[in-house]
C-alpha positions as CSV (number, residue, x, y, z in Angstrom):
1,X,62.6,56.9,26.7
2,X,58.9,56.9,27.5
3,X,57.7,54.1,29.8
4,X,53.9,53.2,29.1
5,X,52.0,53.5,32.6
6,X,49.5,51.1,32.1
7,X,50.5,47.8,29.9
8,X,47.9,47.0,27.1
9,X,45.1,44.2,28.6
10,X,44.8,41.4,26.0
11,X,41.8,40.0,24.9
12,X,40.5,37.1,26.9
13,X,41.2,33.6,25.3
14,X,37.7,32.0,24.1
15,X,38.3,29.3,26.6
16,X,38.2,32.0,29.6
17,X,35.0,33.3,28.2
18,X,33.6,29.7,28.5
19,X,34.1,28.8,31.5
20,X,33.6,32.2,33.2
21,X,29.6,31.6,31.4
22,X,29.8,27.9,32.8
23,X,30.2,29.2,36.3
24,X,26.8,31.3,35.8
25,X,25.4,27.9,34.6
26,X,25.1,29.3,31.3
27,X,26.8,28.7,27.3
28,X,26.8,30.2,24.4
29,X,24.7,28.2,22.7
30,X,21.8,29.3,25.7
31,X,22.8,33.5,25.3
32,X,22.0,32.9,21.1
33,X,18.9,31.0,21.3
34,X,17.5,33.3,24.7
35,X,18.1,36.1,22.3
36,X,16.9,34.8,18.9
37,X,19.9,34.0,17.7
38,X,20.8,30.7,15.8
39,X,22.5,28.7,18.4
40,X,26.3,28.9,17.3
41,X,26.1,32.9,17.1
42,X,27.9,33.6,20.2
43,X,30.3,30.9,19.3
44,X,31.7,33.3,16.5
45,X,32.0,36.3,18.3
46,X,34.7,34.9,20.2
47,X,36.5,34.5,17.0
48,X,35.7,37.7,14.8
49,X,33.8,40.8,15.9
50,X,30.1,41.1,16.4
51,X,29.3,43.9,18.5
52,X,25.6,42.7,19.1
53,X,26.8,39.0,20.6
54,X,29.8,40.4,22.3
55,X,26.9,42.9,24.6
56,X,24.9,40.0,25.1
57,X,28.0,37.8,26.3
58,X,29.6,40.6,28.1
59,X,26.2,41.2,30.3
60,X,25.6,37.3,30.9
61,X,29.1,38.2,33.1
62,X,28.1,41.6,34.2
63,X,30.8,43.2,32.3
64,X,31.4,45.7,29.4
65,X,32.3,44.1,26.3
66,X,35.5,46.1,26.1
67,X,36.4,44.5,29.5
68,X,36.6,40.8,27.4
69,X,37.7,42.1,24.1
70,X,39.6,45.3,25.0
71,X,41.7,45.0,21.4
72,X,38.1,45.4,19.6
73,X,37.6,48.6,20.9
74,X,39.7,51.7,20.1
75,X,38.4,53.6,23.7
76,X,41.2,55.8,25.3
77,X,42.0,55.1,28.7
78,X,39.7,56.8,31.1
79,X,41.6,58.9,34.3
80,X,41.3,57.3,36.9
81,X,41.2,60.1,40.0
């Protein structure tokens, strides 16, 4: 029987996203409207997929979008060497 090497990384709860934002003094609402974005944009792509709000939220915290939402994003795992 195969043992997986590296376990899958969930996807971070909404309530990680927020606070990890608050920390940079920023919110959702603030990442939409900077970007021209209604206000409560960002707010949904912590529920369902939107590829354009998760790379805005992602760079506010200097991360890759599949680093948040890693279940969103069917990318092989890259050696590591």
């Amino acid at each position: 029987m195969a043992v997986d090497p590296e376990p899958k990384k969930e996807d971070w709860h909404p309530a990680d996203v927020l606070a990890a934002l608050k920390k940079r003094g920023k919110t959702l609402s603030g990442v939409s409207r900077a970007h021209g974005y209604h206000p409560t944009a960002a707010g949904k792509a912590l529920k369902k997929p939107w590829p354009a709000l998760e790379a805005l939220i992602a760079a506010e915290l200097n991360l890759a979008p599949e680093d948040i939402w890693p279940g969103r994003y069917d990318i092989p795992h890259r050696s590591r060497g």
